[in-house]
N, C-alpha and C positions, 0 to 999 in steps of 0.2 A: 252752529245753531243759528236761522233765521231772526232775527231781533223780533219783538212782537210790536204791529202793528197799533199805531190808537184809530185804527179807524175802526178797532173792533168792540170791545165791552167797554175799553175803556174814554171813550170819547166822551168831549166836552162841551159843554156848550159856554159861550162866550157873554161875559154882559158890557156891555156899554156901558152902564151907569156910570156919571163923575167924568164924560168925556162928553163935551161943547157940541161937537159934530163929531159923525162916522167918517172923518179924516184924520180927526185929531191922534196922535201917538198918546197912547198912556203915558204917564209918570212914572218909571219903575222905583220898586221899591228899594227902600235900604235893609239889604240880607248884611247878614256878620259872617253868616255860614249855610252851607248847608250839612243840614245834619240824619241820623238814620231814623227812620221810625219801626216800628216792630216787623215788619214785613220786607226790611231791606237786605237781608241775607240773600231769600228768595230771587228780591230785584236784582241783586250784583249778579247772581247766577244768570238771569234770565235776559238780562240787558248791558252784561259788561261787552259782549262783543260788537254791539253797536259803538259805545265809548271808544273802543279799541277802534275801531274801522276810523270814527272822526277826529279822533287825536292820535293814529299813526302810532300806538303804542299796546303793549300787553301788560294786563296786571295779572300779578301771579294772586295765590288760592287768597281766599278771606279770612283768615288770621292771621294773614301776613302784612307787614307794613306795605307791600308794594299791591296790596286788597283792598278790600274794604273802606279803609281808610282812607287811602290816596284817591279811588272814584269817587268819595265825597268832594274830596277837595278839590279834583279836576271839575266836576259837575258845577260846583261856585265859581273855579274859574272861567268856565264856560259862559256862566252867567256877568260876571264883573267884567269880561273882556268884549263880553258884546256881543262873543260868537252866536248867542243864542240872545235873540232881540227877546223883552218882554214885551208879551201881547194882548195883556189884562188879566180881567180877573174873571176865572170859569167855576163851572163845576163840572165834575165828574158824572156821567151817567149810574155808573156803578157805585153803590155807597163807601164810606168810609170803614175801617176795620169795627168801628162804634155803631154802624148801621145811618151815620147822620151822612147830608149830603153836601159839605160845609164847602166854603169858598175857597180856590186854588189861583196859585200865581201862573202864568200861563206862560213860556218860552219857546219861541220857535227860531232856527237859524241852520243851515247845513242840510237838511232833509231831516230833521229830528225833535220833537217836542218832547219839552220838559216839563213837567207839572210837579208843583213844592206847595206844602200847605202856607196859609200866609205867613208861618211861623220862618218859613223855611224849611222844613221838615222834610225829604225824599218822600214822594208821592210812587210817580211813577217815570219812565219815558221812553218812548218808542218811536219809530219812522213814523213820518209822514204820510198819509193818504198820497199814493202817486208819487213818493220817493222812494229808494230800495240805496242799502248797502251798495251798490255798483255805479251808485250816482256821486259816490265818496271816492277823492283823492285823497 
């Protein structure tokens, strides 16, 4: 299955604010975790083979311990190791499951962004505009 792109419903737009100049690197924040939000059954289905392609690994079904569970934890680690720089703070084109259009953490590293509410919460994450699974050792 093709991973889903963000260049498509789900794009972002990006805000400055609380940065000096358009040089400056954000601050990232401090996550404890990333965690699921109601829509993340869906996401594992829809984006675990991205995961898989970037971390060289297979998770088995979603109620399994090597599911659901462990792409959280890999996705944080994703985050805490750097692989995925954070790159502010966006929003979403598409509303939230509540119809609001609230503020998201923004990660991008490997060909893949990742979006987390500022809670931390799984949003969403797909390829890159102009990057594809085949760009992934």
């Amino acid at each position: 299955m093709k991973p889903k792109s963000l260049a498509g419903p789900a794009r972002f737009a990006m805000s400055t604010a609380g940065a000096a100049a358009q040089n400056d690197v954000p601050e990232p924040p401090c996550l404890k975790a990333v965690s699921g939000g109601p829509n993340l059954k869906t996401h594992f289905r829809d984006h675990k083979g991205l995961a898989e392609a970037v971390l060289g690994k297979k998770y088995g079904k979603w109620k399994t311990a090597e599911g659901g569970d462990q792409y959280l934890k890999d996705m944080f680690e994703l985050v805490t190791t750097q692989r995925l720089k954070y790159k502010g703070v966006g929003k979403l084109h598409k509303a939230d499951h509540d119809g609001q259009h609230s503020d998201k953490l923004i990660f991008e590293g490997e060909g893949v962004t990742l979006v987390l509410k500022l809670d931390g919460e799984f949003q969403t994450a797909g390829v890159r505009q102009g990057h594809g699974r085949r760009n992934h050792h």
